[in-house]
C-alpha positions in Angstrom: 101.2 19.9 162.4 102.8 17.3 164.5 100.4 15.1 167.1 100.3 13.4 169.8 99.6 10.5 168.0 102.9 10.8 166.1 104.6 9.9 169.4 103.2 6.0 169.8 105.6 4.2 169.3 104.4 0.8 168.3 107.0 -0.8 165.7 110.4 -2.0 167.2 113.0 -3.2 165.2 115.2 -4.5 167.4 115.3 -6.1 171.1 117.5 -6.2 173.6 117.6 -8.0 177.0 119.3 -5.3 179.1 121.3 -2.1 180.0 121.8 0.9 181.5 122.2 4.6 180.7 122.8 7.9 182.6 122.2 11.5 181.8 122.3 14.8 183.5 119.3 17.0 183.0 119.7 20.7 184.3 116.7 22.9 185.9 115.5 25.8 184.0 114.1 28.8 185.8 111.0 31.0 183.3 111.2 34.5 182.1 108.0 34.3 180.6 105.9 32.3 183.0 103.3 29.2 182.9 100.4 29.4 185.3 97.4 27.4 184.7 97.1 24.1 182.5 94.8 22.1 180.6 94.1 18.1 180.7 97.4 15.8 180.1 99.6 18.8 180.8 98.6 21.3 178.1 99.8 25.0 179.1 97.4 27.5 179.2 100.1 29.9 177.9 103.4 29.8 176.2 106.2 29.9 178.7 110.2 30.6 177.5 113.0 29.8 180.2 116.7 30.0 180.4 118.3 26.5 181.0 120.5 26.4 183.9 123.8 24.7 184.0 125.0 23.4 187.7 122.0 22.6 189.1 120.8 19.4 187.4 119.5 15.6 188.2 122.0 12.8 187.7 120.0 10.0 186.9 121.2 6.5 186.4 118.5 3.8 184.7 119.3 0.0 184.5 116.8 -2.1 182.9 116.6 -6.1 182.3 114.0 -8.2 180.3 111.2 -9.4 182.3 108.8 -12.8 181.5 105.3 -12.2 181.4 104.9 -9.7 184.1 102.4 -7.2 183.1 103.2 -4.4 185.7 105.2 -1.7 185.7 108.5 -2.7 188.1 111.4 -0.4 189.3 113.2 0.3 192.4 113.7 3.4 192.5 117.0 5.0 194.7 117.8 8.6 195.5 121.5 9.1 196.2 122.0 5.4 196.1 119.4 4.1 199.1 115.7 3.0 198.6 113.4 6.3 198.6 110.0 4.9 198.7 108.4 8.5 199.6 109.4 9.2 195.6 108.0 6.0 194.1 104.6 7.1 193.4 105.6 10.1 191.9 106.9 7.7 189.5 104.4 5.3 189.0 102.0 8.0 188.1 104.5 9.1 185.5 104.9 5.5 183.9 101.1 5.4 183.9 100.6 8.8 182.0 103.1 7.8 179.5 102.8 4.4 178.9 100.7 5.3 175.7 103.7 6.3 174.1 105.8 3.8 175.8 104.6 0.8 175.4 107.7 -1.0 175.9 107.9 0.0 179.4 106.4 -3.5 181.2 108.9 -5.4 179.1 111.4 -4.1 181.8 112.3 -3.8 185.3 114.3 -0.9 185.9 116.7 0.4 188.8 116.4 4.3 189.0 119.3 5.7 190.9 119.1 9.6 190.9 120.9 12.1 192.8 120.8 16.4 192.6 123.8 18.4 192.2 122.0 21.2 194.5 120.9 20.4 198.2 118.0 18.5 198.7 115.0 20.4 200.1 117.0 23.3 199.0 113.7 24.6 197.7 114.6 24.7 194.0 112.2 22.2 192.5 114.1 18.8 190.7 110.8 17.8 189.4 111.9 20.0 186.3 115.6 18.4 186.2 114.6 14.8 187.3 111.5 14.3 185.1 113.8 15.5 182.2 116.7 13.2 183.2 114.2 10.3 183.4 113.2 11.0 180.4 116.1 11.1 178.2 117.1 7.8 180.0 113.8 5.8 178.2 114.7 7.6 175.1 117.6 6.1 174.9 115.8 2.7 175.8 113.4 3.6 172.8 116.3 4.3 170.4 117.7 0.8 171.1 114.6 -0.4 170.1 114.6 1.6 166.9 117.9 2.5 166.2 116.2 4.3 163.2 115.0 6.7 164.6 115.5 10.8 164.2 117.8 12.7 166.4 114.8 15.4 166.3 111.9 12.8 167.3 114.5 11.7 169.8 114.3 15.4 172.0 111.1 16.0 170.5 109.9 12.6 172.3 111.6 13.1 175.5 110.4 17.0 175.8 107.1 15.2 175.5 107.4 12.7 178.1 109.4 14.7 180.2 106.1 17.1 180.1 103.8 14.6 181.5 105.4 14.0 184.1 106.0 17.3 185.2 105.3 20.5 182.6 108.1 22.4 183.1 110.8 19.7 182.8 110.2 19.8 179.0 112.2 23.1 178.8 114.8 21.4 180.4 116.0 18.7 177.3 117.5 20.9 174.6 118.5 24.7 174.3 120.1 27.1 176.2 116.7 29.1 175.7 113.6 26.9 175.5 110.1 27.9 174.4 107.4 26.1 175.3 103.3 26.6 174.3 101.5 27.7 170.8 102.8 31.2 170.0 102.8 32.9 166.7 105.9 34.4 166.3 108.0 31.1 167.0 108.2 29.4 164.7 107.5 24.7 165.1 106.1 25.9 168.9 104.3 23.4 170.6 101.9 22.7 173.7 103.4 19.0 173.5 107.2 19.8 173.9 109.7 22.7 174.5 111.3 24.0 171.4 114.6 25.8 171.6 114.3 29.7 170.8 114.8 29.7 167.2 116.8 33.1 166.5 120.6 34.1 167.3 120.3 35.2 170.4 122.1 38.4 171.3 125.5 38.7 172.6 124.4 40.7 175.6 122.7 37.7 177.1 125.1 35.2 176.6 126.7 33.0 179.5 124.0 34.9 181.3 124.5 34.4 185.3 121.6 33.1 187.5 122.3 33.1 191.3 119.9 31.8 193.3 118.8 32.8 196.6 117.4 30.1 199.4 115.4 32.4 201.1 112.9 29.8 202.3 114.1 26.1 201.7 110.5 24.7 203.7 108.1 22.8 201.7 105.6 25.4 200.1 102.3 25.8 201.5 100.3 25.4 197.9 101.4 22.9 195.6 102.1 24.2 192.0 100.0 21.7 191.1 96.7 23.0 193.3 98.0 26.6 192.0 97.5 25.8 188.5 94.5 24.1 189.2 92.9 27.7 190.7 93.4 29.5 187.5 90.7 27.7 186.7 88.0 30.5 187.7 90.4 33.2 188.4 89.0 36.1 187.7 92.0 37.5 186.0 93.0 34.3 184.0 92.1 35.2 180.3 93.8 38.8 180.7 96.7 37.2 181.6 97.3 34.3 179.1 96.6 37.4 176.9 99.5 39.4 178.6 101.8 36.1 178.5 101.4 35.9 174.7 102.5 39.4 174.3 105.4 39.4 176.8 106.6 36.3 175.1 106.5 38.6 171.7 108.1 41.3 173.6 111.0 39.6 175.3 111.8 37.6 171.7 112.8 40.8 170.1 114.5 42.0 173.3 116.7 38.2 173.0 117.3 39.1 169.5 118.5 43.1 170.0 120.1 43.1 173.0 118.1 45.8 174.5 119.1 44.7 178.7 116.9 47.5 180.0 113.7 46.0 178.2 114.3 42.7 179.4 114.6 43.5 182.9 111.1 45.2 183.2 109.3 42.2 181.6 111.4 39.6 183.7 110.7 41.0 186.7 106.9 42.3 185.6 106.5 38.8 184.7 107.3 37.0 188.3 105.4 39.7 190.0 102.1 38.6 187.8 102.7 35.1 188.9 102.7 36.4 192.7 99.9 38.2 192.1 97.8 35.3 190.4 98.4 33.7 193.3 97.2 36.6 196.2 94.4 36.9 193.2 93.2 33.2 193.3 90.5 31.3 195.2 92.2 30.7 198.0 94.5 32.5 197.9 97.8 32.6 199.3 101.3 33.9 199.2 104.8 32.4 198.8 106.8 35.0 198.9 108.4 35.4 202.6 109.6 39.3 204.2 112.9 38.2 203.1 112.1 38.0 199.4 110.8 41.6 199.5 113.9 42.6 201.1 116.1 41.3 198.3 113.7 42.9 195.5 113.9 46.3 197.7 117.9 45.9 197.4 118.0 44.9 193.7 115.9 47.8 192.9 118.3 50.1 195.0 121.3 48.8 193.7 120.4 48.8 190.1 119.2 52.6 190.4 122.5 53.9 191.9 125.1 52.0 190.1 123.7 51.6 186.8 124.0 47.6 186.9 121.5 45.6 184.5 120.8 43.2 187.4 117.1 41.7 187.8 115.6 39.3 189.8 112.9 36.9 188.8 110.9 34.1 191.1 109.1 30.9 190.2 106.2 29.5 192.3 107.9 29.7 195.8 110.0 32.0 198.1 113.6 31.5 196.4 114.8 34.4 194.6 117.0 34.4 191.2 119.3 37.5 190.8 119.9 37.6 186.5 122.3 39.5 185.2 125.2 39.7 182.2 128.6 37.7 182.8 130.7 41.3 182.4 129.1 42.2 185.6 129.5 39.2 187.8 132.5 40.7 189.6 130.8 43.7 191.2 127.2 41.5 191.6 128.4 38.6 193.6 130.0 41.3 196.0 126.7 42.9 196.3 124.9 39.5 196.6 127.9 38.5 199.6 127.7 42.1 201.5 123.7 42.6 201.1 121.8 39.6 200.2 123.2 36.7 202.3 121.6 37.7 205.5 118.2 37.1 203.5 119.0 34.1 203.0 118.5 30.6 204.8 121.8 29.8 206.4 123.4 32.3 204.2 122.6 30.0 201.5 122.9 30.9 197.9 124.0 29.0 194.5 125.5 30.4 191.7 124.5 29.2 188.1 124.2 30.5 184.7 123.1 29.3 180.8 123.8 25.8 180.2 122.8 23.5 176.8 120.3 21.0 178.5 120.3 17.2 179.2 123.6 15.2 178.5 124.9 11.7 178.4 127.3 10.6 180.8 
């Protein structure tokens, strides 16, 4: 059983006075969803995602030898200018990981990160750009010990990328990611996302995700405070329970094929995270008229043509329409003549499976 103690790094082999690297880390949006966590970013359920492919964080990480300076020091730039609004964010996460990192005051670093989605598009890039940073000081760490494993390598940066935000650690490696202790699959982990480890069916591959900027605001709750309110929720145990066994549910579904099945977990599933949240204390709601309207079309449009097309929703207004690549043709004309108007601006982006992070 691997620990979090098999992640301290304290050995280097080799040094090196400076650099730079850059990788793309995509966002990943949950069938089976994560709602409530434990110290250091422990899930209180398993979670499993699709990774996305177009909507990702570019992130570029210089670094140069520093004398004696004890602190952490970056500059950190979004879309090439100073964003000191972000910098916190980021010193937290150095904090939290320095542990396992202990390299990291050795070094000033330049962060220079940009999303290929629009900003305040209301598709979180904490997933993509805590994922991105973290395959960038992996690759720092693997200069250091060029010895090292290319499985500790994505096992490490899953890790890292976790503590800085959970969800980002589905977003290193995998076109389907599971992350959280369950039985049934097999090396998972609450440290770090593991890719799904059957053949996946044929029926869900190059599987489209469109997404639909409903509301592109900044949410009213915080994921952060919404975890937090599982807590005491009343309803909490039942549904880690229920997550367990949907995870269970939707791995056989991945490995037969069966479309139908899937759908009624996927969209059970972002339902139950709605309604943890109109359940908690406070509570509150994030979905907007808008995102009922598109659910109410799906649901009409599925029944009278037959079409195996779902929606799902994470923790905000935003709604992603799922469905097979064979029916892409007659969906997106559905999505252009029905669902735009929903949408913010008329906004929508279309995506599908991708692979995870990559070096560029």
């Amino acid at each position: 059983m691997i620990s979090e103690k098999d992640f301290i790094t304290s050995n280097y082999t080799l040094s090196v006075d400076n650099g730079d690297f850059i990788w793309s880390a995509p966002s990943n949006i949950a069938l089976v969803k994560y709602w409530g966590k434990k110290d250091k970013q422990i899930p209180a359920n398993p979670s499993i995602s699709f990774t996305l492919n177009n909507c990702k964080t570019i992130t570029k990480m210089a670094f140069a030898k520093k004398e004696n300076d004890r602190d952490f020091s970056f500059d950190l730039l979004f879309e090439g200018k100073p964003k000191e609004d972000f910098k916190p964010k980021i010193q937290k996460f150095l904090e939290r990981i320095f542990e396992y990192c202990p390299y990291l005051k050795d070094f000033h670093f330049t962060i220079d990160t940009e999303n290929t989605f629009p900003h305040s598009s209301g598709i979180a890039s904490s997933a993509s750009g805590m994922a991105a940073l973290a395959m960038n000081i992996m690759s720092l760490e693997k200069k250091l010990c060029p010895e090292m494993t290319d499985d500790f390598f994505f096992q490490k940066a899953s890790l890292l990328a976790r503590l800085g935000s959970g969800s980002a650690c589905r977003s290193v490696k995998g076109e389907v990611v599971v992350w959280g202790n369950h039985a049934e699959i097999k090396d998972s982990s609450d440290l770090f996302g593991v890719e799904f480890p059957s053949a996946v069916h044929a029926n869900f591959k190059n599987y489209q995700d469109t997404i639909l900027l409903v509301d592109k605001g900044e949410k009213q709750v915080s994921s952060t405070v919404g975890h937090d309110l599982m807590h005491d929720h009343p309803f909490a145990e039942r549904r880690f329970t229920q997550a367990h066994e949907n995870l269970s549910k939707i791995k056989a579904v991945l490995e037969n094929g069966n479309v139908e099945e899937f759908i009624k977990i996927v969209e059970s599933e972002a339902l139950t995270l709605h309604a943890m949240m109109m359940t908690s204390m406070p509570y509150f709601i994030l979905m907007k008229p808008n995102t009922l309207e598109i659910i109410n079309a799906i649901w009409k449009f599925r029944n009278e043509t037959g079409i195996p097309v779902c929606f799902t929703l994470d923790a905000g207004a935003n709604v992603h329409v799922l469905y097979p690549e064979y029916t892409k043709e007659k969906v997106l004309e559905f999505i252009k003549s029905k669902l735009v108007g929903y949408c913010q601006n008329g906004q929508y982006i279309c995506d599908e499976i991708g692979h995870g992070a990559m070096s560029i």
